[in-house]
Each structure stands twice: as C-alpha cells, then as structure tokens.
C-alpha positions in Angstrom: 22.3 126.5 68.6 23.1 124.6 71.6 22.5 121.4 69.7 25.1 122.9 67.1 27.8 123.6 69.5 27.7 120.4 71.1 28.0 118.7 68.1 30.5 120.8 66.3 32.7 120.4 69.4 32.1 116.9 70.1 32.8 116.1 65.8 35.8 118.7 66.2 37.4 117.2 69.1 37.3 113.5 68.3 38.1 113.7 64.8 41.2 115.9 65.9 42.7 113.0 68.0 41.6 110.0 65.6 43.1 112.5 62.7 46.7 112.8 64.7 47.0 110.3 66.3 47.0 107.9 62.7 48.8 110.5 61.0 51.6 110.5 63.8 51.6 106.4 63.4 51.8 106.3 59.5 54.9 108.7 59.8 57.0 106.9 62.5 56.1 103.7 60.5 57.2 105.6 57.4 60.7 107.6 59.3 62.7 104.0 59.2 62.6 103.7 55.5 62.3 107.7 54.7 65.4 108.8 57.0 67.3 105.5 57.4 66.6 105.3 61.2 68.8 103.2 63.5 67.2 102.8 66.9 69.5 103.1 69.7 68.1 103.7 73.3 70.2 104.9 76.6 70.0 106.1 79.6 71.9 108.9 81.4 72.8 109.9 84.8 72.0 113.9 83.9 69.9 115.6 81.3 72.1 116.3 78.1 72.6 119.8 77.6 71.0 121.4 74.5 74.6 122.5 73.1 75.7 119.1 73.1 72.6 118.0 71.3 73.2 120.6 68.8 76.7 120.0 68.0 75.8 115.5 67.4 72.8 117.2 64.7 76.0 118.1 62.6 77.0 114.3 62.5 73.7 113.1 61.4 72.5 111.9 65.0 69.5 112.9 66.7 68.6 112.3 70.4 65.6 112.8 71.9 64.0 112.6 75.4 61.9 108.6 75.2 58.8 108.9 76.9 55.4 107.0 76.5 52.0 107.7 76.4 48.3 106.7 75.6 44.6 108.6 74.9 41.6 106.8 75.4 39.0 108.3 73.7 35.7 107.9 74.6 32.2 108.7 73.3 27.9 108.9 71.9 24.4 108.0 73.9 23.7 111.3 74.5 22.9 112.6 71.0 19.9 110.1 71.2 18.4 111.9 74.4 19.1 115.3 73.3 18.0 115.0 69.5 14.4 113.4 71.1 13.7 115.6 73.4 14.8 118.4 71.5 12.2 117.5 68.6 10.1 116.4 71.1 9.9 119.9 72.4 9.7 121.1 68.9 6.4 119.3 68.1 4.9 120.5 71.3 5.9 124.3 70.8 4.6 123.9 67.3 1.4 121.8 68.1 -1.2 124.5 67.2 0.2 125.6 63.8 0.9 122.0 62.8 -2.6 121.4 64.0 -3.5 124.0 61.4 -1.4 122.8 58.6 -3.2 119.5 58.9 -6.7 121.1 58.5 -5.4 122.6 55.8 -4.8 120.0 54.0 -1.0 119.2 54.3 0.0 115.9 53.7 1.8 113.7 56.9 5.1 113.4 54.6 5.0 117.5 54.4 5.4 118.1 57.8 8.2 115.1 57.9 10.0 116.5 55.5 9.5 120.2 56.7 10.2 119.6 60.6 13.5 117.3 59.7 15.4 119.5 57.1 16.4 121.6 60.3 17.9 119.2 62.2 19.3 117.7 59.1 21.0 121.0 58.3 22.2 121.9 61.5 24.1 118.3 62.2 25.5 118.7 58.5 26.7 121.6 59.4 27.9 120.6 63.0 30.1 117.4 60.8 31.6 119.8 58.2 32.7 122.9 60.8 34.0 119.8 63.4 35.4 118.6 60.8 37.4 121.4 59.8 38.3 121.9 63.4 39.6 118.4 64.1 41.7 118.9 60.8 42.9 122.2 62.0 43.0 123.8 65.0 41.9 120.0 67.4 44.4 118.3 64.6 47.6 121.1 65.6 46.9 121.0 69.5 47.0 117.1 69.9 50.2 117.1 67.6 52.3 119.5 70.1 51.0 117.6 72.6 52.7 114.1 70.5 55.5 116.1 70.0 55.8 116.8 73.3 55.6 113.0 74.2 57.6 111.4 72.0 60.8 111.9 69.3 58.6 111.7 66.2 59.6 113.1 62.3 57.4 115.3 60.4 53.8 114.1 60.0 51.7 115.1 57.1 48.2 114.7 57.7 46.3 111.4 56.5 42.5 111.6 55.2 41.1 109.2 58.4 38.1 107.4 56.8 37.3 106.0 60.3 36.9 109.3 62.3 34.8 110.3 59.4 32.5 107.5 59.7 32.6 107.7 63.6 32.0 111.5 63.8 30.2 112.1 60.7 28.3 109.8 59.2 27.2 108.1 62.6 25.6 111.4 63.9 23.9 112.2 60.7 22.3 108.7 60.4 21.5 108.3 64.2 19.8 112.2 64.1 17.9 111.6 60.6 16.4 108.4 62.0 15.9 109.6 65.6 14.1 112.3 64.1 11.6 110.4 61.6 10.7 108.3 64.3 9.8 110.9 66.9 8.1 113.3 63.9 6.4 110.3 62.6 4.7 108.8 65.3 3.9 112.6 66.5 2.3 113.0 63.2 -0.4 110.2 64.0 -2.2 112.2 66.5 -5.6 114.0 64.9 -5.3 117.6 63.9 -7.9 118.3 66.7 -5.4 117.1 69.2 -2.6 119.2 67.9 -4.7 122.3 68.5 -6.1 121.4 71.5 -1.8 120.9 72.4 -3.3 117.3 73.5 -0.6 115.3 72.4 0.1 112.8 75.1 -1.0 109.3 73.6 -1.5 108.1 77.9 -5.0 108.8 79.5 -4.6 111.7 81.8 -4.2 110.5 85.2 -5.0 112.4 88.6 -2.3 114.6 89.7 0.2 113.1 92.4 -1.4 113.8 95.6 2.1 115.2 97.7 2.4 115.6 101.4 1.7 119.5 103.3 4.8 120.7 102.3 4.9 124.9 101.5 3.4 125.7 98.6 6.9 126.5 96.9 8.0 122.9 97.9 5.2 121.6 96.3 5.1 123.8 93.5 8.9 122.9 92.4 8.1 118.8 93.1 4.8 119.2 90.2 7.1 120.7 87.9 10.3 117.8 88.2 7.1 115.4 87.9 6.1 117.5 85.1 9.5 117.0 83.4 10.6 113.6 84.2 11.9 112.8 80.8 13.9 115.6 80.2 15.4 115.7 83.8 16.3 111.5 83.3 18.2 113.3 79.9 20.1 115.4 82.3 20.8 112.6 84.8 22.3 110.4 82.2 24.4 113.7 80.4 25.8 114.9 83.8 26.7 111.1 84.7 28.8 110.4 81.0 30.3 113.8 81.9 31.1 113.1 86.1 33.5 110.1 84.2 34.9 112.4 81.8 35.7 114.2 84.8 36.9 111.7 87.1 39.3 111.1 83.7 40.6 114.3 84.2 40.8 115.2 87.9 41.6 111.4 89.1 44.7 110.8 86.9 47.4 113.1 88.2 46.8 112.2 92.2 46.9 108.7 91.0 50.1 109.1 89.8 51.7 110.7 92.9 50.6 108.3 95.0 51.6 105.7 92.5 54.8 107.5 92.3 55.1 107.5 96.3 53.8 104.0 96.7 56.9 103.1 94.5 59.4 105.1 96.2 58.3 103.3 99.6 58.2 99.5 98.1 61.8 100.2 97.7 64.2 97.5 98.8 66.7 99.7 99.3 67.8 103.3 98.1 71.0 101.9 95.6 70.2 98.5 93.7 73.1 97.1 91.1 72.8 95.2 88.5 76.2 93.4 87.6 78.0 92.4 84.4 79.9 90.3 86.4 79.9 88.8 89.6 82.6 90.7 91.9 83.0 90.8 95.5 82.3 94.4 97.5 83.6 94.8 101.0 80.8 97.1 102.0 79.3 95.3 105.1 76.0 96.6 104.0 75.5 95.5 100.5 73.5 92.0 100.3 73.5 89.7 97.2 70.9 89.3 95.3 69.4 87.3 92.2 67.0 89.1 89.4 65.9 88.1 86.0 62.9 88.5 84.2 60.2 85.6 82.8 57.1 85.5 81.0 53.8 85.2 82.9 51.5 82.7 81.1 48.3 84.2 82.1 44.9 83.4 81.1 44.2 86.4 78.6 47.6 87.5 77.7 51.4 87.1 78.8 53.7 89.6 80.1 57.4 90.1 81.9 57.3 89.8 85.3 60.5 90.2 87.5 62.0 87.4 89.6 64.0 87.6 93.0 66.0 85.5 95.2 66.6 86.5 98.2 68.8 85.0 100.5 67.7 83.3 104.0 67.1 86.7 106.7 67.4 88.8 103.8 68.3 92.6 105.8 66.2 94.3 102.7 63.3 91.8 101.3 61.9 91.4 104.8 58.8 89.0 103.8 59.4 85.7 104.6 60.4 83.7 101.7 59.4 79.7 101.1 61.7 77.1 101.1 59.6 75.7 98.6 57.4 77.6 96.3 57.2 81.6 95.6 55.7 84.7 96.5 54.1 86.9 94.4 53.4 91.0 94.8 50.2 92.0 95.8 50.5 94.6 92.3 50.8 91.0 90.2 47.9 89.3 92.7 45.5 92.5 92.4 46.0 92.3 88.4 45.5 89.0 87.5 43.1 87.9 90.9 45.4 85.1 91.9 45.2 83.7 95.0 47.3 81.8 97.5 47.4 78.4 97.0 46.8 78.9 92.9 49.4 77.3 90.7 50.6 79.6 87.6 52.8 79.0 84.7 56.2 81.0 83.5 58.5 80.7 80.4 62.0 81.8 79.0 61.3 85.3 77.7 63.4 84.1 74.5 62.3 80.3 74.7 59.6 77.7 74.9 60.1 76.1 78.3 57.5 76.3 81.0 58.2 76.5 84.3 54.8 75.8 87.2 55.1 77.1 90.7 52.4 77.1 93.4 51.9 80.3 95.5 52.2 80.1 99.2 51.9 83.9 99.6 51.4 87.4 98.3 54.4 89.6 99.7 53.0 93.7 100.2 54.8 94.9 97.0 53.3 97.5 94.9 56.3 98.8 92.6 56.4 96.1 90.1 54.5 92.5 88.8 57.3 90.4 90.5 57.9 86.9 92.1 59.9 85.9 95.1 62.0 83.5 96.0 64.8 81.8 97.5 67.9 82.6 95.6 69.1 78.8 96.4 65.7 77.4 95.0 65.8 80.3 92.1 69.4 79.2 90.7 68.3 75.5 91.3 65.2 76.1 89.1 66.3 78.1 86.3 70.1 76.6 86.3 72.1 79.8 87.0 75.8 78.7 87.4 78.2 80.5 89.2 81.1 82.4 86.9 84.0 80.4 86.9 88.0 81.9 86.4 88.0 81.0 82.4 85.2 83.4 82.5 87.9 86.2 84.2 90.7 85.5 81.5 89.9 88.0 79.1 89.9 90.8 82.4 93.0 90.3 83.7 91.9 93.0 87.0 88.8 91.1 87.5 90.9 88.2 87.5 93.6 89.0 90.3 90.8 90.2 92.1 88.8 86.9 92.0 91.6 85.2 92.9 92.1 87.2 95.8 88.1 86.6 97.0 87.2 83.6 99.4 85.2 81.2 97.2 81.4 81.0 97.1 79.1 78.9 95.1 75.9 81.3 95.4 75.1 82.9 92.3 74.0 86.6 92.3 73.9 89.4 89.9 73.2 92.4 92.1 73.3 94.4 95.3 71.2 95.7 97.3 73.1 99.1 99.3 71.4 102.1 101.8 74.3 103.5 100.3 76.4 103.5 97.2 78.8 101.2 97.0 82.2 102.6 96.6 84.6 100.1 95.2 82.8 98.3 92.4 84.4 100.0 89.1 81.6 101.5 86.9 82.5 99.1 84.2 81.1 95.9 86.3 77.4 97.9 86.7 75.4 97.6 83.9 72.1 99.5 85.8 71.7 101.4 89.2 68.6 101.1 90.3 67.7 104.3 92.3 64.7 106.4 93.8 64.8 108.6 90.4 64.4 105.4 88.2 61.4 103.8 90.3 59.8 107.1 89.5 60.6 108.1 86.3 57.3 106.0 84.5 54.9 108.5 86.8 57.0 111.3 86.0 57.0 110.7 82.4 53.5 110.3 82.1 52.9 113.4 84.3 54.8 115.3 82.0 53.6 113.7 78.0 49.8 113.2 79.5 49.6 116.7 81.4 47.9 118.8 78.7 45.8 115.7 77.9 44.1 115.8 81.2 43.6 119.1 81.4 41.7 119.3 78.3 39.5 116.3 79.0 38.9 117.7 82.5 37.6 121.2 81.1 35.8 119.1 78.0 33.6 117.5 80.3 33.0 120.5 82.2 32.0 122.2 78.9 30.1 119.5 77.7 28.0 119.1 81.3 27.3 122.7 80.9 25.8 122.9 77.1 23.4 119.8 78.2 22.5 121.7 81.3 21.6 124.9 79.4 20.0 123.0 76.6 17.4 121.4 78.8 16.6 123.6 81.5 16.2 125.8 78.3 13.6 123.4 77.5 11.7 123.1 80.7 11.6 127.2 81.0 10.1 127.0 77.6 8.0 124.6 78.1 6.3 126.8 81.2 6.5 129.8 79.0 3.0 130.8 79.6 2.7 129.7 83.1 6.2 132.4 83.8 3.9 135.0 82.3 0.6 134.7 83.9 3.1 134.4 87.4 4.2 138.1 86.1 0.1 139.4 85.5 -0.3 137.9 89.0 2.4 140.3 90.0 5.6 138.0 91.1 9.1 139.2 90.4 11.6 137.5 88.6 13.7 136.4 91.2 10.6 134.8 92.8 9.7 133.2 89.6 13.2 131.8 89.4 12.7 130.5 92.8 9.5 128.6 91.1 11.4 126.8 88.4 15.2 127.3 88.3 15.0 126.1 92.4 13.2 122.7 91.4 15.8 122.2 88.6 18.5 123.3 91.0 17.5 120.6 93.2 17.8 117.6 90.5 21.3 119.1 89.1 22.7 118.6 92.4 21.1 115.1 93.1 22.2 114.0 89.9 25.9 115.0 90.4 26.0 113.8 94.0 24.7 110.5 92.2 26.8 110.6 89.5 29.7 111.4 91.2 29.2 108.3 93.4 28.4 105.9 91.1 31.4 107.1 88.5 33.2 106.3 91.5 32.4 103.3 91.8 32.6 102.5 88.7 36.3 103.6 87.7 38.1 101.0 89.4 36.4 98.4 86.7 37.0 101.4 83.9 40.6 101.6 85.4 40.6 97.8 85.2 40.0 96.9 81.6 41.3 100.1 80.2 45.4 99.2 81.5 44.6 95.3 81.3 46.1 95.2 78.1 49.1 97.3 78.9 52.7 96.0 80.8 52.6 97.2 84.6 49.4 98.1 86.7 48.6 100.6 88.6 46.2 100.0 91.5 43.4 102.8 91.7 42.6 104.7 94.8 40.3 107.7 95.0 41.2 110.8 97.1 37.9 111.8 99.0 39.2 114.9 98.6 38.3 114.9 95.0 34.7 114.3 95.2 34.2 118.2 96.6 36.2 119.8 93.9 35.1 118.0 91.1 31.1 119.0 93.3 32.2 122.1 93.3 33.2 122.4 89.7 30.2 120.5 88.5 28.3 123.3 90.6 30.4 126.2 89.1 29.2 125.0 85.6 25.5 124.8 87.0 26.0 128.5 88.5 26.6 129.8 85.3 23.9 128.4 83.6 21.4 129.5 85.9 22.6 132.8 85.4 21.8 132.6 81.8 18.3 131.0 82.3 17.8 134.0 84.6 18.4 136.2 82.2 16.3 134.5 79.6 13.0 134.9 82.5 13.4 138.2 82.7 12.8 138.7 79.3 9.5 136.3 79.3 6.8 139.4 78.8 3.6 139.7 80.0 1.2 139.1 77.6 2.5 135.7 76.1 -0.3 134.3 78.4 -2.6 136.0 76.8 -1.7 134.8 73.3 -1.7 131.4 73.9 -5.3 130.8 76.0 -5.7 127.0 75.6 
C-alpha cells in the first residue's frame, strides 16, 4: 500500500507539471497565429485599475501583469531501494511456504511469475491512477499556478509522450527487472534453506562483540546492525528528500535577502536614464554613462551592464582605473574570474569585440556589471557628445542648450538622493528606483509562492511514506521476537523502547547528516541550476533554517512512530509460538 501511494503520487505529481507545463508552451506558441497577438510591453508608475482594464477589453486590447518564472523538476533512485528491499522482505516473510512449494514440486519460473504479478499490478496501477491525477487534479493546480505567473490564452491539454515514458514506462521496466533479479537469484537457494528461513548466501559470522553499555543500548545497536540495508535505504530516502526540502524552505529567504542585498548595492535612491542629454541644476545629481554589452564567456554569452563613472564619483565610491575595468563581485562569483584575467565583450546588435583586463572586483551584488571611467568608456566604445543639429527638431531643448555652458563629457543619466525636479518627463526614458531593483524578487515571490510551498510539503510527505514503509519492515521483520518480549511479560511502551528507540536514533542521524550535506551541497545545485539563466543570485543559507526544516523532518518522524506504535500493540502473543524455528 505504501509502495502504491508513493508511486501514484510521485507518477501523479510529475506527470501533472510535464503535462502543463508543455500544454501551456504549445498554446502561447499557438496564441500569435490563433488571436493575432501584437506584443507590446510597458511599464507603469501605479497598478492599473481593474475598471480601466475592463473598459480597453472592449477595444480588442488585453493587458496583463508580465512576470517570469521557472520549475525544476527533479526525480528516481529511490524506487530501486524500496522495490529491493520490499521484495527482499517478501521472500524472507514467505521463506517457509516457498520452501514448501519447492518440495512440492513447483517449478523456479512458478514462483517468479507468482511473487512478481503483485508488484507488477500494483505499479500498473500506481502509472494509470498517477496518471489520471497528473492529467486532472496535478494537471489543474499547476495551470492556476501558470496563470497566476504569466498572461497566457486558453490551453487545451496535449497528450505528453515524454512524461509518459518518464513516469510510466520507466517505473514499470525498472520494478519488473528489479524484481526478477532479486526473486531470481532468491530462488537459487535449496528448499531446505527456505524452511530452515536460512537464506543469507554469507557464512554466519560471530555477533559484533559491543562495549558494557545497558542492556537497552545494546539491545537497540544489535538491531540497527541487524538492519543495515534497510536503514542505508532510509539514509539515502531522507537525504533526496532533506534537498527537496531545502528547495522549498531555502528559496523564499533567499529572495529577501537577495531583494535587500539589492536595495543596499544601490548607487543612489533616483537613477535617470535620458533621451537626451540636458543640463539639471540640482547640485546633487552626478552624470553618468550606462549601456549594455555582451559578455563572451566560456560557456555561454549574456548582457552585462557598463558604467562610467566620473573621477571622485560622490555615488560609485570604488575606486575606478585609469586604465582597465572593474567588475561586480555578482559577475566575478558567476563566471570565477579573477583579477588580473582578461575577458572579451561585443555590440549587443553587432560583431565587434572589445578585450579588457580586470584590475579589480568592485562589492556589487545587484547586477552582472563593469566599471569604468566614463572618459575611457566614451573613448572605447565612441560615444559622441549631442551636438545642436541634434536640438533642431525640439525647439525648448534647443533654447535651453543654448543657454548651458558647454561640456564635451558624454552622459546619459543621473544619479539623485532625491528626485530631480526640473528635467521634463519627456527627456526620462527610465527611473531607476528602490521598487525597480526589487521588483525581479518580488515577482518571483509572488508567480513561484505556491510552487514552493508544495515542493516543501511533497518532500515532507514523501520522507514520511519511506519512513513508514521501512520501519514497517524492520517491526516485521522482529515480529516474533515483539511477541516472545510480550510472553516474557514487557509492555508495549517498553517494547517500543526496544525497536522504535534504535530506529529513532538512525532517523535523527540521518537528517542531521542529510541536512548538512544538502547544505553543502546546494550552492553547486544553486550553481548549475541558474547557470543557464540571465542574472545570478548568490546563495547564502540562514542557520536559522536548519532547526525548522530538523524540526519538521522530526514532526514527520513523530507521526510515524505513532503509527508503528499502534501497529506493536496489535503484535499478539502467540505469533512466537507459530513460527518456532
């Protein structure tokens, strides 16, 4: 049953991203040539109100909030442990009637084919009810969270012939072979051995001679010895879920401090873009160059944003290079370069290359950008200052160039503390402000929200059916040692202390372990997961997380343990008497 539900949930659940996710792709794709769609993108100083959308429906336009968004989907090792210790566990339950079958004269292929129809069945089953539920109810609830995301038309769902094959076909083969190996080789084994329960193929060694601890202690050490392979099962099922958790917990503080680092790499609190060049008389405002290039790295290219700064700049405080750049650390941490490294740039729209060597790496974690001096930058990339035929067509821009002392830096922004006052609106093509530098965090926050939330409580789920299934397994496998410790007169509750204490003790070393090592490991996962993507966000763990997602890992455990408890006290008495070996 256990095996069912994990399967039928794991099917279910993958299926109903790979299903809606394609389907959502093959209907944008299809929306340009099905509804004639122009794309136009702005931006707004306030959010629209609803009425006004309403009323531009009625002239054939439709606006939409833009947002952007991603789901790695991750999974499949664990079927292998579970289907071979669960057949595993099987054979040994079953040793003294298959014993009997084979003196009977049943054939090896028999008992194949008998003892892997079940397991057959039940994945079968597991594929066509996940199925069902990734086309239904999985399908519908990653769909609202699309259409939360993004402006998207009406999908109609697509037959996905690669989920099928990934969540199908691939668990069916890997259970039917699993099983036929395991059965198989069991099956070689003498029918004397099966009812004798002999079925270990290794020479029985001495037991483990332990220290003088209490017999409890020692007690609860012979049976994790005694259940090494099932409890390295768990180790490796509580680990793939620990990451599925980190997933989960790890992505919406990374944000907000993402989100805060940005807000504090801010140069200043108002940065203009111009159309123009124009002259402001607010003593604060400072010139500035920008303009964007393509990185030539050694995988892949992408923008990067360029700066020059003037000399003492009041904003960029780093000190800038007469000759050469610097870089942010963001664009050093992503693509490892070093001082002293030369890298290559082109025209975004063009072929020409342009080399620079890096004589620093400026503390800058809100964008991939480059800085230098504005001087060397209009030198470089042969910016040239507006000139009055330029003003002709604007005769107020032209009276007021005229009236301007003459200066042959180029710019094309502003940097303020304040906002500048006496720039018309029409000479600002972008106003860079705290909102802006924040609005990728908040827009993943708000399309990816539901998304982590449901990965965080998948894993959760998915820690807890491995749990139960084997500690299920090691309770049965000491079936008739739980019911000669009832003729012997212990309680339940000291029984538990017997078993469930010694498998308490390896759940919690193998979160602790997991939870460390996932750690460690998520800045590589973090690494070559947003490689491929523009931007980069630099991944910092809270220590604060690693006691609730403990404590959550725990909470799952509890109510296991609660269950297996339940499944003791209903062990009877005289099962050790029907099963004297």
């Amino acid at each position: 049953m256990i095996v069912f539900l994990f399967l039928t949930l794991t099917i279910g659940f993958i299926s109903g991203f790979l299903v809606a996710g394609d389907s959502m792709i093959i209907a944008y794709n299809n929306s340009f040539k099905d509804y004639n769609i122009e794309y136009g993108h702005f931006s707004l100083d306030e959010e629209i109100h609803q009425s006004f959308k309403k009323k531009l429906t009625q002239y054939g336009v439709s606006m939409e909030d833009m947002y952007y968004a991603d789901v790695p989907i991750v999974r499949k090792k664990e079927i292998n442990g579970l289907t071979e210790g669960t057949i595993r566990h099987t054979i040994v339950k079953e040793a003294t009637v298959i014993g009997t079958l084979r003196s009977s004269g049943y054939t090896k292929g028999e008992l194949l084919l008998h003892y892997l129809i079940p397991p057959v069945v039940v994945t079968v089953a597991a594929a066509l009810i996940g199925n069902v539920l990734g086309y239904s109810w999985f399908k519908d609830m990653v769909a609202d969270m699309y259409y939360g995301s993004y402006s998207l038309p009406t999908y109609v769902t697509i037959w996905n012939a690669d989920a099928f094959v990934l969540t199908t076909i691939v668990p069916a083969a890997m259970m039917v072979i699993l099983n036929v190996i395991v059965i198989a080789n069991s099956l070689k084994l003498s029918p004397l051995r099966f009812i004798r329960r002999d079925l270990s193929r290794r020479q029985r060694k001495k037991a483990v001679k332990l220290p003088h601890f209490c017999f409890l202690s020692r007690f609860r050490i012979r049976v994790i010895l005694q259940n090494i392979p099932n409890y390295l099962i768990l180790l490796f099922g509580i680990w793939f879920s620990s990451i599925l958790l980190f997933f989960g917990c790890l992505m919406k503080p990374l944000l907000l401090e993402t989100s805060d680092t940005m807000v504090d790499s801010m140069f200043a609190k108002y940065q203009y873009m111009l159309t123009t060049q124009i002259e402001t008389k607010d003593p604060d405002a400072e010139r500035f160059t920008m303009a964007s290039y393509t990185y030539i790295g050694k995988t892949r290219t992408e923008d990067v944003t360029f700066y020059g700064v003037r000399k003492n700049s009041r904003y960029i405080t780093c000190k800038i290079p007469s000759d050469g750049i610097l870089i942010s650390s963001m664009m050093a941490d992503k693509y490892e370069i070093r001082v002293g490294d030369t890298i290559r740039f082109k025209e975004t729209y063009d072929t020409k290359e342009y080399k620079f060597k890096v004589t620093g790496i400026a503390d800058y974690s809100a964008s991939l950008a480059v800085f230098m001096d504005n001087k060397l930058m209009t030198k470089t990339f042969g910016f040239r200052k507006d000139t009055a035929l330029s003003y002709l067509s604007d005769p107020e821009l032209l009276v007021e160039k005229l009236g301007s002392p003459d200066t042959s830096e180029y710019y094309n922004g502003y940097m303020c503390n304040k906002k500048i006052k006496d720039i018309p609106d029409k000479y600002i093509s972008t106003c860079i402000t705290k909102t802006d530098i924040t609005k990728m965090a908040d827009q993943l926050m708000h399309s990816m929200g539901s998304a982590f939330g449901m990965i965080k409580y998948f894993s959760l789920f998915l820690a807890a059916l491995l749990i139960y299934l084997l500690t299920k397994i090691v309770l049965e496998k000491n079936t008739v040692s739980i019911s000669l410790c009832k003729i012997l007169g212990y309680d339940n509750a000291e029984i538990a202390k017997l078993y469930l204490v010694s498998t308490t003790w390896v759940v919690v070393g193998s979160v602790i372990f997991s939870l460390l090592l996932s750690g460690m490991m998520m800045k590589s996962i973090f690494r070559i997961v947003l490689m491929d993507y523009n931007g980069w966000i630099t991944v910092h763990i809270p220590l604060y997380l690693y006691p609730v997602m403990f404590a959550m890992m725990m909470a799952a455990y509890l109510v296991v343990a609660l269950l297996q408890f339940r499944k003791i006290k209903k062990i009877p008495m005289d099962q050790a008497l029907k099963n004297v070996e």
